[in-house]
Structures are given as C-alpha cells and as structure tokens.
N, C-alpha and C positions, 0 to 999 in steps of 0.2 A: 435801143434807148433804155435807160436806166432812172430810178426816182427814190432818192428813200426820204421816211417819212417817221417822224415820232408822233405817234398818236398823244391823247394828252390825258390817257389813262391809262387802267388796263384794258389789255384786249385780245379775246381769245378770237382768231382767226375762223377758226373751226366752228363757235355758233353763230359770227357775222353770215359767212360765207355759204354755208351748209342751205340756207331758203332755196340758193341759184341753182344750187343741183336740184336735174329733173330724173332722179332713176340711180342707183348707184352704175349704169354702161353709160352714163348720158353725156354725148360725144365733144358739148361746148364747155363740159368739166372734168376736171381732174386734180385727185390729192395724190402725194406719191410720199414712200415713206421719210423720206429726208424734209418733212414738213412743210413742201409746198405745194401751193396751190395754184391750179391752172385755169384761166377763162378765158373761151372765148367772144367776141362780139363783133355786129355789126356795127359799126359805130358811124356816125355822120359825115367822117374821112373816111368809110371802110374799113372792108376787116380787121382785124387785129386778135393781137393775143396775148395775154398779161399773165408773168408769174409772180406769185405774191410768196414771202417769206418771213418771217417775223423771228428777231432775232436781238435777245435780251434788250428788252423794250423799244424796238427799233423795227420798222418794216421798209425789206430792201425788196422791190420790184424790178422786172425788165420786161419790156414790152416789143411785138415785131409786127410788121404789117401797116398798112396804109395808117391804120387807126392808132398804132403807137403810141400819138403824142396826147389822142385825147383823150386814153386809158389812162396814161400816166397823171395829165391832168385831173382823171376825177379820182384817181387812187383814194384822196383823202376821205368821199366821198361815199364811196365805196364800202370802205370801212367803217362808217360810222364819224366821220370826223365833225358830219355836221347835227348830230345826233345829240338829245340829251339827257339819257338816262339819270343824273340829278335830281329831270324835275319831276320824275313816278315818285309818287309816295303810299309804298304798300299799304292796304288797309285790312289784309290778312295775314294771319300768319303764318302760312303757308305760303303765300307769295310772299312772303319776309325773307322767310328763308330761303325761299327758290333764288330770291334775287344775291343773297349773301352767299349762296355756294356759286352761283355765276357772275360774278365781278365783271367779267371780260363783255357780256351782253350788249351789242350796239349793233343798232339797227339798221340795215345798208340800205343804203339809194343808187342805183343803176345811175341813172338816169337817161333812161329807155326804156320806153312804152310797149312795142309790139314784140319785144323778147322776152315778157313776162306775160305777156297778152297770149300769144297764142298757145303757150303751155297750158294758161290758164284753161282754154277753152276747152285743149283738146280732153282735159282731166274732169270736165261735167260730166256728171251723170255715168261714171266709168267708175272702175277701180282705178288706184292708182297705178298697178303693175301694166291695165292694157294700155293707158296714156302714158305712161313710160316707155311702152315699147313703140307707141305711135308717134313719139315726136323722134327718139332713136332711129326708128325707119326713116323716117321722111327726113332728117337733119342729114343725113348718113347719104342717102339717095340725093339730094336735091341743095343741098349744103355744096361747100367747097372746100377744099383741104386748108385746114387754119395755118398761117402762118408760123414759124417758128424752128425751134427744135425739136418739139414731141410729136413724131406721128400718129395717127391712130384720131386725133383732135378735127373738128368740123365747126365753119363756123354757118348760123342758119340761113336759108335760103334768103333773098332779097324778097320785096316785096311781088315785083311781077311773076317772080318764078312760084311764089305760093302759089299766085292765081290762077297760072297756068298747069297744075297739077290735074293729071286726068282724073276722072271719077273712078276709075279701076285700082286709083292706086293708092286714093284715099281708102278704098274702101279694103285693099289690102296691107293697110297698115292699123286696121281694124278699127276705124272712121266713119260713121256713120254721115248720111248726106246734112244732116243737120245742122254738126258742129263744124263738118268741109264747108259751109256754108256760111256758116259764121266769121270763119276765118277769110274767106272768098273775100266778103262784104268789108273786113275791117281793113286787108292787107291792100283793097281796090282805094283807101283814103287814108293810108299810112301817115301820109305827110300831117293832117290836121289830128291824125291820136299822136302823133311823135310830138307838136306844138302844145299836147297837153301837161307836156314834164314842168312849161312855167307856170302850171295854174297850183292852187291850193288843190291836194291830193280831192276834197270833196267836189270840187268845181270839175277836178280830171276825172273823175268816178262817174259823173252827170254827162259829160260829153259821152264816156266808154259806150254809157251805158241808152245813148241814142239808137245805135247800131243793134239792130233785130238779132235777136241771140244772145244777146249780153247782159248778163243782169246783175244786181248786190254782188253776190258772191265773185264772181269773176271780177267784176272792178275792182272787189276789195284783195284779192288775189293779187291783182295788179301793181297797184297802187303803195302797195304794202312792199314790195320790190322795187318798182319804177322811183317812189319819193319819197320812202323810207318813214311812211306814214303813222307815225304810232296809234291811231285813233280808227283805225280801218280794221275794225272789227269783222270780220267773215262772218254773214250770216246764210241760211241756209244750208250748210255743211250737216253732211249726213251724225256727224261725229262729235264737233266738237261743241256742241250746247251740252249735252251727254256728260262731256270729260269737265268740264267749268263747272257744272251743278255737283258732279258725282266729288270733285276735290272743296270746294268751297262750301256746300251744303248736303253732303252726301246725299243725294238727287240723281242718279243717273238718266230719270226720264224728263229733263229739263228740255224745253223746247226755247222756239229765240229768243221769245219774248221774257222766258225767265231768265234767260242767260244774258239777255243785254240790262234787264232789270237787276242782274247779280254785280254785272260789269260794271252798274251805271255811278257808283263811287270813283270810278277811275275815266270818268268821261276826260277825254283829251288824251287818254295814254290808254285805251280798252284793246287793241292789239298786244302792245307791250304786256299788259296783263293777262289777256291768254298765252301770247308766248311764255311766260314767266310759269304758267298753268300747266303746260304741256311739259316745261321743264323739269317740274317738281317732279314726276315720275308717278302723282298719284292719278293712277287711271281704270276707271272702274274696268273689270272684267269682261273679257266677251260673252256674250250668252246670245247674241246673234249672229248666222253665217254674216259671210261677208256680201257685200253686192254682187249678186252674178254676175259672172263673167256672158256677154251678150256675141255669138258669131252673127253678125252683119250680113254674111256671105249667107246665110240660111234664111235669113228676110224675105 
C-alpha cells in the first residue's frame, strides 16, 4: 500500500523521525542512504512496516503487513502534521536561532503508547549504550521478522510475550529485576496504557504513571513520542537540567527546579524548547565520567 502526503511546511525528516530511533543497530529503525526511512510497529491491526521518503516538498510512503493501512493513516501524524510549531514563540536568542537554522522541526506523535513505553523504561537509570543494547537484544530475540522488503528489521514483541520473558534473559540483556518488572506490570495492562493515546498527554502521564516503576521522566519520555506533546518537559534526567541552564544562563549546575523555572516562559511549549536547546549545539563540556556501566550478573 502506498500514501503520499504534502505536509504544510517545511520538513526535515530526519529531526521528526530521529526521537523513534532507539540506538543507531535498533532493529524497529532504519535510514538508508537514498534518504529513506524505515519503521517498524505494532499497530492495532498488527505489524507493519512503513517506509518514508520526502521528495521536493512531497512525502511518498509504502507500507506492508497486517498494519499497512493504519501506518499509512497516521503518516500525517507521524510527521508532525498535527503539530504546531507557529505557536512557540522563542524568548531567547539562542532558541531564536536554533529555531531559524531548523525550519523543518515538528514534533511526531506515534500514537502508541507501550512502543515508547518500554524503551522508555529500559533507559532508567542506565546509560544509554546498555539500553540500547537491551531493547536490541530482546526486540531481536523475542520480536518477529518485520514485514516488508528490508531484512534485518524486527517488529517488538506483543504484549504477552514480554511478560513471558524469563528472568535469565532479562537479565542477560543486561536488565536488572527492577525495570523487567516494571515492564512485567505495564505490558500485564497494555490494553488501558494503549487507551491513554485519547487523553490529554498530562492525563496520559498520570495514568503511566500509576503503575509501580514509572515516574515524571518516563511518562514524559513517553508521552513526548506517543502524542507528540510539546509541553512534556523531562524532568529528572541526569543531563539535561545541566545543558538548559549551561545554554540559557551559562549554569551548568542547574538542577529541575531551576530548569523548569528557566523553561517556565515557554509553559505550553517547554519540550519544544528544550529540543530547540539541545539543538543549538551549545553544550557545556564533560567534566564528569559518564554513568557506570552496572554488570547485573555480578549482583
């Protein structure tokens, strides 16, 4: 099946699309160099698999698998189509300009909940490289081969098969019982986080955020993918209070509360203006190791 689509501005592919990637190996994504892009999903009809193309101001898709029709339906969606970068209005000038070098910026909405969810989880309290490798293992193991033309693509496990993952293999995907637990609990009530794509992104953050294990940062993680939430500010992130104080008020030791007090000009679009933040490039220096990396297996 096939859909093309005029968006109704510009649009750069590549920073819509770029959040869903989990890991540059991550096996439900792919860019390839003839500028498209590849996802896959579970989708409400089932798997599927959607490649995206944009091609002078025109985006032509093709989709395969159970789920086809309803990739193609939210293509718009996907993209940003129901997105409205208009109504940011920068109050730095630094995010002035972030936004004037990235024209193309719109913010996607899935619209699915537990395929931003459980990445989300697996990435607490880790570095990004060992949750990268952790949803790679397990998507890869326990996934099933994505529809389509591209081999090598997986789409992620359903929700019974997460739950039925042994404890050996969480834990050799380098998984601690914690976060395998968290995921246990939310994939055991799939059906009522997947009914939270109709609420208001802060209503769907509150439900997430019932389930033992979940807190701010994960729903906002979610949320910010699932419904394309401009105002789902990430708090608690080891990083980015740091990089918002260190660009905006050269502060590098800015903690939440000064970072959402920096944000709070941009209440209803404070996402959008940390992504616009990270985009600028201005990013204080390391002068901390990174998170250790934790072997489980030595616990």
């Amino acid at each position: 099946m096939s859909r093309g689509w005029v968006p109704p501005g510009v649009l750069d592919l590549g920073l819509v699309l770029t959040p869903l990637r989990r890991g540059p190996a991550d096996p439900t994504y792919r860019s390839t160099p003839d500028g498209s892009f590849w996802r896959t999903c579970r989708t409400p009809q089932g798997p599927g698999t959607i490649r995206i193309v944009g091609r002078a101001g025109r985006v032509e898709a093709e989709a395969w698998g159970d789920g086809a029709e309803w990739l193609l339906d939210g293509l718009p969606a996907l993209l940003g189509g129901g997105d409205e970068p208009d109504a940011f209005v920068p109050r730095h000038r630094l995010v002035a300009l972030a936004r004037h070098r990235r024209p193309g910026l719109r913010l996607t909405r899935t619209g699915l909940v537990l395929e931003s969810l459980i990445p989300s989880i697996l990435e607490q309290k880790v570095t990004t490289d060992e949750a990268y490798r952790a949803w790679r293992l397990l998507v890869r193991k326990y996934g099933e081969p994505a529809p389509g033309p591209t081999p090598g693509l997986s789409v992620m496990p359903e929700p019974r098969t997460w739950a039925l993952i042994p404890s050996w293999e969480w834990h050799r995907a380098g998984v601690d019982d914690k976060r395998a637990s968290t995921i246990v609990r939310a994939v055991r009530v799939a059906r009522r986080l997947e009914e939270a794509i109709t609420m208001a992104p802060e209503q769907a953050q509150r439900r997430l955020e019932v389930i033992p294990g979940i807190g701010p940062w994960t729903s906002a993680e979610t949320v910010q993918r699932s419904h394309g939430a401009p105002d789902a500010v990430t708090v608690g992130d080891l990083h980015l209070p740091g990089i918002v104080g260190y660009a905006l008020v050269g502060d590098r030791d800015t903690d939440d509360a000064a970072m959402l007090e920096l944000l709070a000009p941009y209440a209803g679009q404070r996402h959008r203006a940390a992504r616009l933040i990270m985009l600028s490039g201005r990013i204080p220096p390391r002068r901390k190791p990174k998170m250790p990396r934790v072997d489980i297996g030595l616990l």
